[in-house]
C-alpha positions as CSV (number, residue, x, y, z in Angstrom):
1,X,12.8,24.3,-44.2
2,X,10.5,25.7,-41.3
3,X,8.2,23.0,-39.8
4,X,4.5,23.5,-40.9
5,X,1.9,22.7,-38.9
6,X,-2.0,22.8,-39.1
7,X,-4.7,24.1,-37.0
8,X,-7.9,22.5,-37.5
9,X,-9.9,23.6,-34.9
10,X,-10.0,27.0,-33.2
11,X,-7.2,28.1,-31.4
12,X,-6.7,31.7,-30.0
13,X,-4.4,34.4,-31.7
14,X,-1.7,33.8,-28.6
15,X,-1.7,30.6,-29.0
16,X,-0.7,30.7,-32.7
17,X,1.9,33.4,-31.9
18,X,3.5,30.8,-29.8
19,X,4.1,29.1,-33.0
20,X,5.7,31.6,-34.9
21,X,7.8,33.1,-32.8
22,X,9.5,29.5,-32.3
23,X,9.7,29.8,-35.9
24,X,7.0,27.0,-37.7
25,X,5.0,27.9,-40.6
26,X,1.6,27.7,-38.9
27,X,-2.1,27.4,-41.2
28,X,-5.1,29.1,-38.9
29,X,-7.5,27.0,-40.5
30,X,-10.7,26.2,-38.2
31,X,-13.1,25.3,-41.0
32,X,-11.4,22.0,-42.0
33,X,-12.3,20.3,-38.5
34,X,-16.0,19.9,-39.6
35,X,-14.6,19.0,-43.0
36,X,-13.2,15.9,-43.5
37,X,-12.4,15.4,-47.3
38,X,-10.9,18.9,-47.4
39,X,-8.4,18.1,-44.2
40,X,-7.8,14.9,-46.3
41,X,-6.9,17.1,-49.1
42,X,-4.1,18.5,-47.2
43,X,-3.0,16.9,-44.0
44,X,-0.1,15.3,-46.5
45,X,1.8,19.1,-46.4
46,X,2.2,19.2,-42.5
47,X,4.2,18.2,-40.2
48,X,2.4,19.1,-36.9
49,X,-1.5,19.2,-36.3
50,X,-3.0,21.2,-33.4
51,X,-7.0,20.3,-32.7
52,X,-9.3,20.4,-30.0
53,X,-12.5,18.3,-30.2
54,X,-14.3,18.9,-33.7
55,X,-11.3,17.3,-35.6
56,X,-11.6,13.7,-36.4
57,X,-8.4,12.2,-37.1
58,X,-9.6,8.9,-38.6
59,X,-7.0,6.1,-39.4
60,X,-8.1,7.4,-43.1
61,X,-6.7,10.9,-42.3
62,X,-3.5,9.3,-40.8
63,X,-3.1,7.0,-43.8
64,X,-3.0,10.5,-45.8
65,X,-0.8,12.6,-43.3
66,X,2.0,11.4,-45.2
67,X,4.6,13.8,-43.2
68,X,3.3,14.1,-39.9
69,X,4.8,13.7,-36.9
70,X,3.0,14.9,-34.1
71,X,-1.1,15.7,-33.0
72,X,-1.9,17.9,-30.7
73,X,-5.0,17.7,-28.7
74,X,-5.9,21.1,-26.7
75,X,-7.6,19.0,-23.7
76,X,-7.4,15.9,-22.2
77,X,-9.9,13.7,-24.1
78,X,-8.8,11.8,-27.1
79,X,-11.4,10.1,-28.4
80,X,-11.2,12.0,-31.9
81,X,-8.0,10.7,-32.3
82,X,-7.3,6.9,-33.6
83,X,-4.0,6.7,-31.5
84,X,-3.2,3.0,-32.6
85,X,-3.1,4.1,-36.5
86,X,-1.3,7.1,-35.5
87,X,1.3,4.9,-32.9
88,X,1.7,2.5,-36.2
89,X,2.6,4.6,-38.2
90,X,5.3,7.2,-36.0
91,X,2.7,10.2,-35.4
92,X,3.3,11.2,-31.5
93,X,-0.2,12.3,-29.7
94,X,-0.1,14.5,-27.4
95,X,-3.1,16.0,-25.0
96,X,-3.0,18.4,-21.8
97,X,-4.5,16.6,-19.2
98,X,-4.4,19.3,-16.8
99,X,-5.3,22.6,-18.2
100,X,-9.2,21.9,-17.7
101,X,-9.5,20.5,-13.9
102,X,-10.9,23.3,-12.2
103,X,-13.5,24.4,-15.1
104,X,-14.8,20.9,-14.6
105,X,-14.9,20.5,-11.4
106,X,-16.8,24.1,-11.2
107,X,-19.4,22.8,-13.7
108,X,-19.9,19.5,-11.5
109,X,-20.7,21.9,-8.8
110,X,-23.1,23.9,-11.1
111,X,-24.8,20.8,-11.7
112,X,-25.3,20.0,-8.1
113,X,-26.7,23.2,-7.4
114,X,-28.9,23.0,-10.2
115,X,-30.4,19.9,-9.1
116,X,-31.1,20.9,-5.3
117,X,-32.6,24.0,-6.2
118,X,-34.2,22.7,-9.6
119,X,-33.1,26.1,-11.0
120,X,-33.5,25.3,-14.7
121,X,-36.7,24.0,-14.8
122,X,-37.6,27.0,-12.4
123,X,-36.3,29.3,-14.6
124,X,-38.1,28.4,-17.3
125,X,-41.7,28.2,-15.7
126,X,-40.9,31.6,-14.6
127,X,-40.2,32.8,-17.7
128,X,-43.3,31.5,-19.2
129,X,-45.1,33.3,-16.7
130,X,-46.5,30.7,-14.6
131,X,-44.9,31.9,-11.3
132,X,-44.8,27.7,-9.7
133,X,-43.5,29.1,-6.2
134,X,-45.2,25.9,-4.6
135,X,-43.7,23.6,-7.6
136,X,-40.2,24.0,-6.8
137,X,-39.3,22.8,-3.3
138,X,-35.6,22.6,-3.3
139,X,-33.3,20.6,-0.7
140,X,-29.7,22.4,1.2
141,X,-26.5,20.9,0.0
142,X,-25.0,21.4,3.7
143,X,-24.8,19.2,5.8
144,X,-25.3,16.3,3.0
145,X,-22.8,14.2,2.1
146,X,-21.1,13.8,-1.4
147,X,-19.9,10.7,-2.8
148,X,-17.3,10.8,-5.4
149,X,-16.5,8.1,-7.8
150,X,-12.7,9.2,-8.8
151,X,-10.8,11.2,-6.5
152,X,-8.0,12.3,-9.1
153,X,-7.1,16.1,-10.2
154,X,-10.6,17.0,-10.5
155,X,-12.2,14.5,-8.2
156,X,-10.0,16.0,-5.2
157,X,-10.9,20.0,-6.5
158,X,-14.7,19.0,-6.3
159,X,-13.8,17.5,-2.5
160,X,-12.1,20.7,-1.6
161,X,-15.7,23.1,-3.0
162,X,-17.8,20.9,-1.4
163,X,-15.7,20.4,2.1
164,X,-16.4,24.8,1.6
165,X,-20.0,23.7,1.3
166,X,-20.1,22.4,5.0
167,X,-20.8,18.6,3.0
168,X,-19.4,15.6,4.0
169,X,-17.8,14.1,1.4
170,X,-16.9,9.8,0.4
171,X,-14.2,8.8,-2.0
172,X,-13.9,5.6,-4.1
173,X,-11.1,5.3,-5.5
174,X,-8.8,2.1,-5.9
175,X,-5.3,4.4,-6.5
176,X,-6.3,7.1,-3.3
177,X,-3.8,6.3,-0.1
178,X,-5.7,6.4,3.3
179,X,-3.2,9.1,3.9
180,X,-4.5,11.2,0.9
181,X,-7.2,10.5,1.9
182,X,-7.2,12.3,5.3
183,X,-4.7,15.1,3.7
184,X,-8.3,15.7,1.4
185,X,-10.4,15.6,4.6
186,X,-12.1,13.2,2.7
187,X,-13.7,9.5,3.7
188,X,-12.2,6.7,2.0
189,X,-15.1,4.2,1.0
190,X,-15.6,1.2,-1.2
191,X,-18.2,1.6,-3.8
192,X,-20.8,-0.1,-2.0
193,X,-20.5,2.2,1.0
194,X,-20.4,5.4,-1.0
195,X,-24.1,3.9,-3.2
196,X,-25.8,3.1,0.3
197,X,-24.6,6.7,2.1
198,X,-24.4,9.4,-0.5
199,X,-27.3,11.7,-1.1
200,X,-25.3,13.5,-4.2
201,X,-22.7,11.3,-6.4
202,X,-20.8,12.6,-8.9
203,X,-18.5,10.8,-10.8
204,X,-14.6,12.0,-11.9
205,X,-13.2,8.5,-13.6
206,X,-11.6,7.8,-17.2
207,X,-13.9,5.6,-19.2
208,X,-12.5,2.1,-18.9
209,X,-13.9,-1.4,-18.8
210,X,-13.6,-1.4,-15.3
211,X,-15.9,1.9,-14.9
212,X,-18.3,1.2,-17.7
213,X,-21.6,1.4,-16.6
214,X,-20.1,1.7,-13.1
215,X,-23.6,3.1,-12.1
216,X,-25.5,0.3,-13.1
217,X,-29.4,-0.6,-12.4
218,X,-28.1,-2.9,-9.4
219,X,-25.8,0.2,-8.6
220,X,-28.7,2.3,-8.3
221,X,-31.0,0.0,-6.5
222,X,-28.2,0.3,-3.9
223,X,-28.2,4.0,-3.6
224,X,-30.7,6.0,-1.3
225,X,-34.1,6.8,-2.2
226,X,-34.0,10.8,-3.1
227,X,-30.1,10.5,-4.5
228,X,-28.9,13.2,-6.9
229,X,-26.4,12.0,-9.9
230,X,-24.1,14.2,-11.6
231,X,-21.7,13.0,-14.4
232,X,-19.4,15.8,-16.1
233,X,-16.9,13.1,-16.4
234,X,-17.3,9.9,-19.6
235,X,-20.6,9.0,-20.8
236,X,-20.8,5.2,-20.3
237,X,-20.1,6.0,-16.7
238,X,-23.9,5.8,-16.3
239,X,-26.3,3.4,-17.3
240,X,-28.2,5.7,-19.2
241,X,-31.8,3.3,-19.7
242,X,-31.3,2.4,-16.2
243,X,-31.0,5.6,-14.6
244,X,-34.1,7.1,-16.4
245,X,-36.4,4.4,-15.2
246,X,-34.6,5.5,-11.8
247,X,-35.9,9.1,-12.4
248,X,-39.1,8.0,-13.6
249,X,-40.1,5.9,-10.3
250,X,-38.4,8.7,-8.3
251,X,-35.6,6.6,-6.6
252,X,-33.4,9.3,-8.4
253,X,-34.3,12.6,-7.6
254,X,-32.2,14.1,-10.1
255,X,-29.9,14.2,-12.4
256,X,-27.4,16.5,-13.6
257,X,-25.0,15.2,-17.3
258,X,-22.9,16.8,-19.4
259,X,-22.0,14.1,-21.2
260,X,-23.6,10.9,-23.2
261,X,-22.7,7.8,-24.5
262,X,-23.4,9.1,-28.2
263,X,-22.4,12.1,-28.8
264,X,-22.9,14.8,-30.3
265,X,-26.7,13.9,-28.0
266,X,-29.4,15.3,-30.3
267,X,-31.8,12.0,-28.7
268,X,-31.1,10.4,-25.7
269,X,-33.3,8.4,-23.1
270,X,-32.8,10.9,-20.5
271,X,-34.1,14.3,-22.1
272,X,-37.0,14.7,-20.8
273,X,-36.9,13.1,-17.5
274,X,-37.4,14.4,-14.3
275,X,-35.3,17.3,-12.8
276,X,-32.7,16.2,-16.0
277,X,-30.3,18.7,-16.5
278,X,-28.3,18.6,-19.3
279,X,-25.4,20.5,-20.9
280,X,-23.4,19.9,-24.3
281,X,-20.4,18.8,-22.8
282,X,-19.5,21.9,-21.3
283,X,-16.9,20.9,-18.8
284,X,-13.9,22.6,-20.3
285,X,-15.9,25.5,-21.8
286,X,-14.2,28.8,-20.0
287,X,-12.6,31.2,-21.5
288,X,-9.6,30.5,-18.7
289,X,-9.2,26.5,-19.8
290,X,-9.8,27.3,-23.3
291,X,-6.8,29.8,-23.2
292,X,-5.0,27.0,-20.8
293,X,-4.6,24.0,-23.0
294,X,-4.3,26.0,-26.0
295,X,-1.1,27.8,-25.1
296,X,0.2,24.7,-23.2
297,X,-0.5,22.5,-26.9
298,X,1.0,25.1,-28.7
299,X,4.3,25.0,-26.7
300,X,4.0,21.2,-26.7
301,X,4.3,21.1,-30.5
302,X,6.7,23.8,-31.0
303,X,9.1,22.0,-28.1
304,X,9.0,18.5,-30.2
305,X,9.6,19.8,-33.9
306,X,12.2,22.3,-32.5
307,X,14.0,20.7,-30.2
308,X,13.0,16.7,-30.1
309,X,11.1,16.9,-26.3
310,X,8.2,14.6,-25.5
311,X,5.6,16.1,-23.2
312,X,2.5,14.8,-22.7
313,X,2.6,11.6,-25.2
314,X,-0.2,9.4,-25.1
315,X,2.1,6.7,-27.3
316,X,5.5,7.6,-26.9
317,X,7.9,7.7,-23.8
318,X,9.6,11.0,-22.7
319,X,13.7,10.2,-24.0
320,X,15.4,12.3,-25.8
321,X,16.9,11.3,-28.9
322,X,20.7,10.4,-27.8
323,X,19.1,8.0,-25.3
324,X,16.1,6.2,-27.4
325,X,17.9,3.3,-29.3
326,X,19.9,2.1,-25.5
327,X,16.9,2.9,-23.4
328,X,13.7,1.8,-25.4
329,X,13.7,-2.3,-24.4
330,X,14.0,-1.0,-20.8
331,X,11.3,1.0,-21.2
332,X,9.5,-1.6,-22.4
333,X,10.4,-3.8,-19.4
334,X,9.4,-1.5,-16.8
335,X,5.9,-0.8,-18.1
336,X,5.5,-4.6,-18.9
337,X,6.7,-5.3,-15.3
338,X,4.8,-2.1,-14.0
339,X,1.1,-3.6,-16.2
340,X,1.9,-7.2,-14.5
341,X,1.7,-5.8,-10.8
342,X,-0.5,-3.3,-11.7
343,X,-3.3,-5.8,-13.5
344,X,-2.7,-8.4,-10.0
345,X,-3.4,-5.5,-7.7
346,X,-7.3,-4.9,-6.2
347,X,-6.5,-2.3,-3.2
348,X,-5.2,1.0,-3.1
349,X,-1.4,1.5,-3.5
350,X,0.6,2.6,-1.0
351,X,4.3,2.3,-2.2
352,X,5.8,1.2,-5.7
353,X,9.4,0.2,-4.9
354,X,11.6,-0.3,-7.5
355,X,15.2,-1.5,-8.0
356,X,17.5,-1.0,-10.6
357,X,20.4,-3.4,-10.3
358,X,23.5,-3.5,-13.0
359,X,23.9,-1.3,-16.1
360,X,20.2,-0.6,-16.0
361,X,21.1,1.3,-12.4
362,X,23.4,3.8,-14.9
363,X,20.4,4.6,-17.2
364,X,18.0,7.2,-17.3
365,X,15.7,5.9,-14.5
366,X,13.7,8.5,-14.1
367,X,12.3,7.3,-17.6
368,X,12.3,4.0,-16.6
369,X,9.8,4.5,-13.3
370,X,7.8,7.0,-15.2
371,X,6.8,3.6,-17.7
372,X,6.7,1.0,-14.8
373,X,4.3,3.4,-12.9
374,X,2.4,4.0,-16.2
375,X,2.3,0.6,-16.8
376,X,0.5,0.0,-12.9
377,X,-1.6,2.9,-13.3
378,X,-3.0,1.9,-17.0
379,X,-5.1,-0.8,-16.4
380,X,-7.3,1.9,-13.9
381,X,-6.4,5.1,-15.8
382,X,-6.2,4.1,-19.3
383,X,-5.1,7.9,-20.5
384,X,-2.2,7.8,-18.3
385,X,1.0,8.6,-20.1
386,X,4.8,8.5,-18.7
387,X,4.3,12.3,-17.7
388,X,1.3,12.3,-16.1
389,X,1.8,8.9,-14.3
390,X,4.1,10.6,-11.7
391,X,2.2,13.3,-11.3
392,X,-0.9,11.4,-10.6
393,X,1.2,9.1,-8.7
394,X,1.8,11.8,-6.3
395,X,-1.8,13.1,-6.4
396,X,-2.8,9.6,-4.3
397,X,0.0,10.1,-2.2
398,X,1.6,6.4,-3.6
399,X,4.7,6.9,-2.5
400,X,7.8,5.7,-4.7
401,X,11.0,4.8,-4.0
402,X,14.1,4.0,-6.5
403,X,16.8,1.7,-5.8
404,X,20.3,1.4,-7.5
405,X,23.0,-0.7,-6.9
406,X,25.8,-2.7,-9.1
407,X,25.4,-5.9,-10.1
408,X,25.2,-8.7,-7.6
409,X,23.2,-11.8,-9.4
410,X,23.6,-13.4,-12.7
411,X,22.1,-11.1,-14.4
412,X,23.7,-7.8,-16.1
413,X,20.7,-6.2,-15.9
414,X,17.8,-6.7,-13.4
415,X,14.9,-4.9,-12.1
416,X,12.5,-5.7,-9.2
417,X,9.2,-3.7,-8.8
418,X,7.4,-4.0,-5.9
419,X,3.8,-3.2,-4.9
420,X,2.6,-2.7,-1.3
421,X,-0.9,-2.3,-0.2
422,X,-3.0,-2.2,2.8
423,X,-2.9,-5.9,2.7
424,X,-0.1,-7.2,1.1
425,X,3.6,-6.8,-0.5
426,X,3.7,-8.0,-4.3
427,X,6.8,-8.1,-6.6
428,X,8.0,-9.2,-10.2
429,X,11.6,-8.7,-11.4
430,X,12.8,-8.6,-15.0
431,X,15.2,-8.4,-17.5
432,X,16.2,-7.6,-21.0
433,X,18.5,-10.4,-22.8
434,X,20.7,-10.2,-26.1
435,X,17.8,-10.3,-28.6
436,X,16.1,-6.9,-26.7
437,X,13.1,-8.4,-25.7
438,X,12.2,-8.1,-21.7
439,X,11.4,-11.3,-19.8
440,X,10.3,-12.2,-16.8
441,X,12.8,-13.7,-14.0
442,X,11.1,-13.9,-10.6
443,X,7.5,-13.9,-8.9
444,X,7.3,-13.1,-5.4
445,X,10.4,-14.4,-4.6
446,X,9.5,-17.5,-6.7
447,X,12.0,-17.9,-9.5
448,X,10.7,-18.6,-13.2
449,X,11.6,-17.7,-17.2
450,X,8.8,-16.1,-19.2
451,X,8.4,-13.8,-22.2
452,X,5.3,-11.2,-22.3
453,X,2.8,-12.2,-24.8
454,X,-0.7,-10.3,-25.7
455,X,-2.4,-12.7,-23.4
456,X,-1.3,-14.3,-20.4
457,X,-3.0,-16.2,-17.5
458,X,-0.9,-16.1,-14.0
459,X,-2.4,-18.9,-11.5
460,X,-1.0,-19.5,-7.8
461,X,-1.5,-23.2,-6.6
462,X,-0.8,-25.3,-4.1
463,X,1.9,-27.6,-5.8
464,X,0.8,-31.0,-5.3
465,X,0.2,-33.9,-8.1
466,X,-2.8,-34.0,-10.6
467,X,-3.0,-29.9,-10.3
468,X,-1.4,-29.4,-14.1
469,X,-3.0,-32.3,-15.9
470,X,-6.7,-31.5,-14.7
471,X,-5.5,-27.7,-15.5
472,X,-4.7,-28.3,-19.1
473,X,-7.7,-30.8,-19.8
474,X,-9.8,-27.7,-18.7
475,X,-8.3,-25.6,-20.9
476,X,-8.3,-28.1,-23.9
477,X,-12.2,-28.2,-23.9
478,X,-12.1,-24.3,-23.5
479,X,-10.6,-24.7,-27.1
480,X,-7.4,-22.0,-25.3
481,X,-4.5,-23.2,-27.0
482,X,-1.2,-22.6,-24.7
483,X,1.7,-20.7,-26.6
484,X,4.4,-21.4,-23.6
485,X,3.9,-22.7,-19.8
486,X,6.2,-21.5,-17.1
487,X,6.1,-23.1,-13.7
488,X,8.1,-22.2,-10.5
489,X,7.4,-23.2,-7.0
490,X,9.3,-22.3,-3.4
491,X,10.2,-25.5,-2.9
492,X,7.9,-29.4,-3.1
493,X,5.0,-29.5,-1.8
494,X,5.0,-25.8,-1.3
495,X,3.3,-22.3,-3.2
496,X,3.4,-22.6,-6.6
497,X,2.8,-20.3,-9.9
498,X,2.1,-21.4,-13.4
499,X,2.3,-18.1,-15.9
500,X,1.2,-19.0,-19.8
501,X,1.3,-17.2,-22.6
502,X,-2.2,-18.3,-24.6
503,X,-3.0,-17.4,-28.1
504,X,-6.6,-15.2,-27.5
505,X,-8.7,-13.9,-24.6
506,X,-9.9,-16.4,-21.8
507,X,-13.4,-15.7,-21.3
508,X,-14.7,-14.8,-17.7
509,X,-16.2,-18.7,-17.4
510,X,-13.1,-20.3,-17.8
511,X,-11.2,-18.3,-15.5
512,X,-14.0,-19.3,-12.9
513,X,-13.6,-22.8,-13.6
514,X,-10.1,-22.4,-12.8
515,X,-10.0,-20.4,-10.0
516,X,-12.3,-23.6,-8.8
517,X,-10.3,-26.2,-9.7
518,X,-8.6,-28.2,-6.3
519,X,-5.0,-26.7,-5.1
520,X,-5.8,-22.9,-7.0
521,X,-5.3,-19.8,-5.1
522,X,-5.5,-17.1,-7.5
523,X,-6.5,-17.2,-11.0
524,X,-6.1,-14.0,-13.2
525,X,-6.3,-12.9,-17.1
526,X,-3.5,-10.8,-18.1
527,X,-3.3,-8.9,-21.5
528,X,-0.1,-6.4,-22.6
């Protein structure tokens, strides 16, 4: 029997060929995206579900989708879809992150044109007949420089328009290479830098706790008097109550959003302020990224229900069937080891190194450094997937480098990844044992045994007396009970790591009080 699959949301007439003539039973039915107890009604028949943005695929809808297997998203966000309920229960998401970059990058423009010129609120005093010549005094864009908060896909599109504007233009970015940097013609900045210099910042980040509210009220107090802020990218990017009273005194000259915390935004704090332009989230609304990330969902579907491939998985790792069962615990092990490095590292990436060393080295590495790179790139770029982690990857100009070799240590299997910045060289090495869970072998060189657990705190100390005992009475009257404590050390007297496994979150105080205690480095809180 054919595959069947379900369209919820609209979809054009190619795209929905591209179905049929791979030979699924497609449904064209747009109207059950705004209704929810009629999709519930009959997600349970398909097999496939192709959306875009009006579908909500609740973990109520998944409990229901009793035969699906795959979800489609036509666009990169995916915040309609609950991806843990659907990972629970088998249901592959997919998205395609990279059909909308230039729409949204011409609509951040837009918005900065807007704002210098104030054309909106221009437009509609004119219309009104009030002819305001005097009113709106607008400022050039060239010779002003840009500052852009994520210099990605889109980020580096907006750096190119605006480098054809005659602006100079600032990138923060923790993943962007100094040599990408000059390959962009672009300045690479911390964020404090870009705040103090930029007279327009727009911002082209995922939505993570790292870049929540990453334009805060102290954020903007850093920024010039006269700045103009443009976010087409997350809302909860911006401080939204802090950047109105920022347009209210004038300290922000303007702003330019197409997107909110709440949406869809029929109230928000910022309608209504000055030069406030606003748009319905209409980043990815063209008729040319429409058709984009409609045809490319479309073949994404087809290609898994036909034929078994994995493109563009949000929860699922790109192997093909013949390889899953032998290859999925080193998969799990490279993106583990990969999510370590990645969660110890606070400067931009030059290289990721890794080494495959015994059996592993036969295996489909390719795979395997797609999920160790996704695993460093994650805690940044939560979205990232094993196909787009390369690619992105290579956007930054990180440069990576595989390894094989036969088996030379104890181990039958071992892999070392490796990490080098601007400032340092960090590496982790693992391994899979009998009962297919990974574990953790070495630390920079520093030899240890450690399982992964859901929390984890990694401290570096000098290794002299007294340091455990006054380390676990501190976290006895935190109430953190320890799970299992691993200690390795170069030799007495010399660097030392302790890596536990604790049973909830350690809350930012105690990891302070740690990082204080006499003989600690480094103190950090790790979660997989």
């Amino acid at each position: 029997m054919a595959p069947r699959v379900l369209i919820s949301d609209q979809l054009s007439e190619a795209a929905i060929q591209i179905f049929k003539n791979r030979g699924i039973d497609v449904d064209f039915r747009p109207e059950l995206g705004k209704d929810k107890d009629a999709l519930l009604a009959v997600i349970g028949e398909y097999d496939g579900l192709a959306i875009r943005s009006a579908t909500k695929v609740t973990e109520k809808v998944i409990a229901a989708a009793t035969r699906l297997k795959v979800i489609g998203r036509a666009g990169i966000g995916v915040d309609n879809v609950d991806i843990p309920a659907a990972t629970a229960k088998g249901i592959i998401v997919m998205n395609t992150p990279f059909g909308n970059a230039i729409t949204t990058a011409e609509h951040a423009i837009a918005m900065m044109f807007s704002l210098a010129r104030q054309i909106p609120a221009a437009d509609a005093s004119t219309q009104a007949g009030k002819w305001e010549k005097s009113r709106f005094m607008g400022v050039e864009i060239t010779g002003k420089t840009l500052g852009l908060i994520g210099c990605g896909n889109i980020g580096s599109i907006v750096a190119d328009r605006a480098i054809g504007l005659k602006m100079k233009v600032l990138a923060f970015d923790p993943f962007l290479s100094a040599e990408r940097a000059r390959d962009l013609g672009v300045e690479k900045v911390e964020l404090d830098g870009l705040l103090a210099r930029a007279d327009f910042i727009t911002l082209h980040t995922p939505l993570t706790d790292k870049t929540r509210n990453i334009i805060s009220a102290d954020a903007l107090m850093k920024t010039k008097r006269g700045v103009y802020i443009i976010n087409c990218a997350r809302g909860g990017l911006v401080d939204e109550v802090a950047l109105r009273a920022a347009l209210d005194t004038g300290h922000v000259a303007g702003a330019g959003f197409d997107v909110f915390v709440e949406e869809p935004a029929k109230e928000n704090v910022l309608f209504g302020a000055p030069n406030m332009v606003c748009t319905p989230h209409l980043g990815a609304s063209t008729e040319e990224a429409q058709e984009n990330v409609a045809l490319q969902v479309a073949e994404q579907i087809s290609d898994y229900l036909m034929s078994g491939a994995v493109i563009n998985a949000l929860n699922m790792p790109s192997i093909s069937a013949e390889e899953a069962p032998r290859l999925t615990p080193f998969v799990r092990l490279a993106e583990q080891l990969g999510s370590f490095a990645g969660q110890l590292t606070e400067t931009g990436i030059r290289k990721i190194r890794i080494e495959y060393e015994g059996t592993i080295a036969d295996m489909n590495t390719r795979a395997l450094t797609a999920a160790a790179l996704t695993g460093v790139l994650t805690p940044v770029l939560q979205t990232v997937n094993m196909v787009s982690a390369p690619v992105i990857a290579r956007e930054r100009d990180i440069q990576v480098e595989e390894v094989r070799r036969g088996q030379m240590g104890a181990y039958e299997t071992y892999m070392r990844l490796t990490i080098v910045t601007d400032r340092q060289e960090r590496s982790v090495a693992g391994t899979v044992f009998a009962d297919g869970k990974p574990r953790i072998i070495q630390v920079k060189g520093i030899n240890m045994e450690a399982s992964f657990g859901p929390y984890m705190l990694y401290i570096t100390n000098e290794d002299k007396p007294g340091f455990i005992g006054k380390f676990g009475s501190l976290l006895g009257e935190a109430g953190i009970n320890i799970a299992t404590f691993n200690l390795g050390r170069t030799g007495p007297g010399g660097d030392a790591i302790a890596l536990l496994e604790v049973d909830g979150e350690v809350p930012a105080a105690t990891l302070t009080a740690i990082e204080s205690l006499p003989l600690v480095k480094q103190a950090k809180a790790l979660k997989f």
